[in-house]
C-alpha positions in Angstrom: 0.0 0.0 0.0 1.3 3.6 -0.7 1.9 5.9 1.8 0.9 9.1 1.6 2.3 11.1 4.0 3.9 10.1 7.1 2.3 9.8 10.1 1.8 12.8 12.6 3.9 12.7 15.8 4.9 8.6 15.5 0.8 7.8 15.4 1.4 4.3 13.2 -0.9 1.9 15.2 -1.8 -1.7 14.8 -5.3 -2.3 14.3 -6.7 -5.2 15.8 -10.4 -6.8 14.3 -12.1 -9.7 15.3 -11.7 -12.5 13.4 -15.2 -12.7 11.4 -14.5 -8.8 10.4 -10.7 -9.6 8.8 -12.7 -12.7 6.8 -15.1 -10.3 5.2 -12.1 -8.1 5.1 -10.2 -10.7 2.8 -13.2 -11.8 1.1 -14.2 -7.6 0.1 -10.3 -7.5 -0.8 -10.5 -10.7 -3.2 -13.9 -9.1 -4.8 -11.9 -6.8 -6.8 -8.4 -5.6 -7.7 -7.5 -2.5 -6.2 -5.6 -3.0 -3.0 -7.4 -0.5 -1.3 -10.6 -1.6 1.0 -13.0 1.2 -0.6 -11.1 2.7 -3.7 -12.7 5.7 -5.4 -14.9 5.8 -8.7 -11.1 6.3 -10.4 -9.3 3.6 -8.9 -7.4 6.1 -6.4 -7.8 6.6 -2.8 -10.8 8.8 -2.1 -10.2 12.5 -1.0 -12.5 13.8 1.3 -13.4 16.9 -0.6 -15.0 14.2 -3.6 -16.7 11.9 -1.1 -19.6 13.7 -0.1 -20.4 14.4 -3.7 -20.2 11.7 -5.6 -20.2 9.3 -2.7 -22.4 10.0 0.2 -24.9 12.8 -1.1 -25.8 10.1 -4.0 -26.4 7.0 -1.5 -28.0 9.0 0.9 -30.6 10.8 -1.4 -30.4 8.5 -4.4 -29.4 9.3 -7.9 -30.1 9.0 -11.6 -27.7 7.0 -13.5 -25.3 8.9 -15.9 -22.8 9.1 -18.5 -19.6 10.0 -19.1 -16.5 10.3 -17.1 -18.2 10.3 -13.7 -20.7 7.7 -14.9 -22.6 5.3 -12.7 -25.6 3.0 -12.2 -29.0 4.6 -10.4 -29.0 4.2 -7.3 -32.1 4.9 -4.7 -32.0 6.8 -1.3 -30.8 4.8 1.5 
């Protein structure tokens, strides 16, 4: 995995998940090829400034499909 900065202040942590989360973990991982867990629309990491557009704005309030370079399946309100 890339890094894109280093951490603040030594902040590297170990993460530690039950069991029955890193199998869906894996699982999620193996569903596609990007080696990130949620990669954006691109392929590339997702930037906060993009995600509440094209990510949470759409699944929260549903969305027409569309075209183009941002294109995407309809999608209804969560």
């Amino acid at each position: 995995m890339p890094v894109f900065a280093p951490p603040k202040y030594g902040s590297e942590r170990t993460l530690v998940i039950p069991p029955c989360l890193a199998e869906l973990l894996e699982r999620h991982l193996e569903s596609h090829d990007n080696e990130r867990v949620f990669p954006a629309l691109s392929g590339g990491p997702l930037l906060t400034t993009d995600f509440h557009t094209y990510y949470w704005s759409p699944g929260r309030g549903g969305a027409e499909a569309r075209a183009g370079r941002y294109a995407r399946e309809a999608m209804k309100p969560v």
